[in-house]
N, C-alpha and C positions, 0 to 999 in steps of 0.2 A: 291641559297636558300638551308641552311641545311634541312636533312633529318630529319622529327620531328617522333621519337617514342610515342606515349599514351599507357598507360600501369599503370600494378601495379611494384613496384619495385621489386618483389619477383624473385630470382634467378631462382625459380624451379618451375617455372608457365611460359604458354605462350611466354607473353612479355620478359622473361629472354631468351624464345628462341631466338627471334629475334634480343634482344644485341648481342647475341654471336656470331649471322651471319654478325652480322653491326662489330665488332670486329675481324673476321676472314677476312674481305672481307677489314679492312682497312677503312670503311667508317665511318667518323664524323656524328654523330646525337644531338639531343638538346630532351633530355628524358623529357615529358610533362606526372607525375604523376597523375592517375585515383582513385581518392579516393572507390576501391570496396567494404570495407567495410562500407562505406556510404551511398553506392545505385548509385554513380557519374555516375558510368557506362552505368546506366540506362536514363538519366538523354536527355535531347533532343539533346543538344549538342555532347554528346558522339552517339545519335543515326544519329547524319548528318552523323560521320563516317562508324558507324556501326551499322545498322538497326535492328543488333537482341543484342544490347545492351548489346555487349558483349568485353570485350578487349585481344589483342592488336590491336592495327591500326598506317598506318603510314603515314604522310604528304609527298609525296616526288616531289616539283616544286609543289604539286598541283596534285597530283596523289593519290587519297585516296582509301587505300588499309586495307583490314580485313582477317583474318585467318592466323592465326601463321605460316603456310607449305605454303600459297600461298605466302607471305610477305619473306619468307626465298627464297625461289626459285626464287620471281623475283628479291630482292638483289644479289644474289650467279648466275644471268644469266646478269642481266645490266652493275654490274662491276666484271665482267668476269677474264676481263686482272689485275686486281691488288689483293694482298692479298691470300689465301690459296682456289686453284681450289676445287670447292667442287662439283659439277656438270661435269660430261663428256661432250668434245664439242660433237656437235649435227651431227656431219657426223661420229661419232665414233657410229656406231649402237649397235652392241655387248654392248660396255659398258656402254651405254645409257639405253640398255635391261637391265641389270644384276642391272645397279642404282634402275631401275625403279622399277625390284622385289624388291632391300632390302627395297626400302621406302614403297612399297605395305606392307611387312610383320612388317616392325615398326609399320604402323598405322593401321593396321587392327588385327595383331597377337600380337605383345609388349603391345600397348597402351591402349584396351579395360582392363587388365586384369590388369596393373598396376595401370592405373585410378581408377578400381573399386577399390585395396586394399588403394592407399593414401586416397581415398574418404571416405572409411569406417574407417579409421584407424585417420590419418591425420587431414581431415577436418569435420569431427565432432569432435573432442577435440577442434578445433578451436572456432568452435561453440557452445560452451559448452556442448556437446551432449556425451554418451557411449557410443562408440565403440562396435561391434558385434566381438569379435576376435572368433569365429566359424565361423560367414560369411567371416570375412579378412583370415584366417586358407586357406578356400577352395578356396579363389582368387589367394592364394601364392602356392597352391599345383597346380592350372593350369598354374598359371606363369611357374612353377618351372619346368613343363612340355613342353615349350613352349621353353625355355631358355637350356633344354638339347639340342634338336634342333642346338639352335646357338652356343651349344657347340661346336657339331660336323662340323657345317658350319666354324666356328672361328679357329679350328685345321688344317684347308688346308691353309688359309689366312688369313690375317693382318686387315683387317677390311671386315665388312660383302656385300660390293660390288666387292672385290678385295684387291688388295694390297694399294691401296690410301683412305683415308680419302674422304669421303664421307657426303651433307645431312644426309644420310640416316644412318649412324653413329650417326650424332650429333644430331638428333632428336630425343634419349633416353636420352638424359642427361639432361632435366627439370624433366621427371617422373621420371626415375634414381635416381635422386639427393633426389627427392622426396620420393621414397621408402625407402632410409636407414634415412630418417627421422621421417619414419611410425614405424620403431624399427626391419625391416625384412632386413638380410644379402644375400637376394635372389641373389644381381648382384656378389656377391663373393666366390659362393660356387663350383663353376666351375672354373677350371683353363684357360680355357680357353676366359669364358665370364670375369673373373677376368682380366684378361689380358689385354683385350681389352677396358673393361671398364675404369680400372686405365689408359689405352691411353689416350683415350678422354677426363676424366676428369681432367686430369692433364696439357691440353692444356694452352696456355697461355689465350687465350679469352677466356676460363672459369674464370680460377683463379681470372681475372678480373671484375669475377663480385660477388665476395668473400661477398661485402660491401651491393652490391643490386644493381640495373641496375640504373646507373648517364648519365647527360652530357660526351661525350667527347667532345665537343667545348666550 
């Protein structure tokens, strides 16, 4: 049975996360569009899969699965053996630890701060709303704060777990993608976070979702 995605198709939301791990790891999925600007998400159906009616989620044999970081990890630990290792094996301690910090400080240090600026920036012009750019101003000056940080982290090594490509890497590149769409050059003003950024996002399973997250089967 393919692996079914539900999602919106948007590159730099969620669901785009989870193509990219289905696209790095090599596995065929059958992308099943969530109408969110319609309320679909909400919808009962969508809540068999996910009770707080929210997407993305994933069918997999019959395995139904919610939250973007849980969905990526148990992809990137099932098929292990095929496609780009993004997870350390599990007797490798040490760098199982140091994974474990970068993905702590994506989702707790990156991602609160980035969300609040695409949020206030971003998804209210969505929704026909103005923008606060003094609230978005002091969300980019914490970022901005946040992000010298992994400057200095990013200057000893090649990606923020080490020398290999990582999760915890590629789970800045939805909000990522998303902040230089908000109009803020945050991820470029560092040579170092430049560096690494232009890494990631020039991978091949990005690019390929240039168009918006489709079938590969």
């Amino acid at each position: 049975m393919v692996l079914k995605l539900y999602g919106a198709p948007n590159q730099n939301a969620a669901t785009g996360l989870v193509a990219l791990i289905l696209h790095e790891k090599k596995v065929p999925f059958e992308f099943v569009p969530v109408d969110i600007h319609g309320g679909e998400q909400r919808s009962a159906e969508n809540r068999a899969r996910n009770p707080f009616g929210q997407v993305p989620s994933i069918d997999d044999d019959g395995l139904i699965l919610y939250e973007s970081r849980a969905i990526c990890r148990y992809i990137a630990t099932k098929y292990a053996g095929q496609g780009t290792p993004l997870i350390p094996p599990t007797n490798d301690i040490k760098a199982t630890a140091l994974f474990e910090q970068a993905a702590s400080v994506e989702a707790f240090t990156f991602a609160p701060q980035a969300t609040a600026i695409t949020s206030e920036v971003l998804y209210k012009k969505y929704r026909g709303l103005t923008p606060d750019q003094a609230k978005a101003d002091e969300y980019i000056e914490l970022l901005s704060g946040k992000l010298e940080v992994y400057d200095q982290i990013l200057g000893k090594q090649k990606y923020l777990a080490g020398d290999e490509v990582t999760l915890a890497d590629l789970f800045h590149l939805t909000t990522g993608g998303a902040l230089a769409l908000s109009g803020t050059d945050v991820m470029t003003q560092r040579p170092n976070v430049a560096r690494w950024f232009n890494d990631i996002t020039s991978r091949e399973a990005w690019q390929a979702l240039n168009g918006g997250v489709k079938s590969t089967t």
